[in-house]
N, C-alpha and C positions, 0 to 999 in steps of 0.2 A: 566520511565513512558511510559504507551504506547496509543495513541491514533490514531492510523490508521494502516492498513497494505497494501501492495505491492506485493502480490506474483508472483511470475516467471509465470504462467501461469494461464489460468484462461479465466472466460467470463460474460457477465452479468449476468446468471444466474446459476454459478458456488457457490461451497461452502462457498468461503472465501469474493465474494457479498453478499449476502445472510445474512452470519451471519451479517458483517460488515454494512447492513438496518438495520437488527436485533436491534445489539448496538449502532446502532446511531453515527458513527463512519469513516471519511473518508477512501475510498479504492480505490486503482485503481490496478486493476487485469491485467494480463498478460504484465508485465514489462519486458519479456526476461531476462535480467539477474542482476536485481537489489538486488540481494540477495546475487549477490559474489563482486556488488561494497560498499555495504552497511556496515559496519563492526558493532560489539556492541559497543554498549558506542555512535554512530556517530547518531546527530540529522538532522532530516530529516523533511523537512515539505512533506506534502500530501492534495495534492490538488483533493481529488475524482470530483468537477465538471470540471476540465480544464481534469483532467486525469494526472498532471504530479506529479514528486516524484524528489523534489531538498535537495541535500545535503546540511544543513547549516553552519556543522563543526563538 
């Protein structure tokens, strides 16, 4: 399931914000490099107002 994204770079007014208003859907943009500690299968909550992106398990 996917319900938020995290991309490595980014800004408020960058693509992956944008769509993610769009779909109604938390994001928090320019993570540095959360996308090489993230792996598949691994849940993650996203927290788009605090901005942070915690690994659950």
């Amino acid at each position: 399931m996917w319900a938020g994204e995290w991309p490595d770079v980014g800004a408020p007014l960058s693509h992956a914000a944008i769509v993610a208003r769009e779909l109604g859907i938390p994001a928090v943009v320019g993570c540095g490099n959360a996308t090489t500690r993230i792996a598949a299968g691994d849940v993650v909550q996203v927290d788009g107002a605090r901005g942070t992106v915690k690994k659950v398990r």
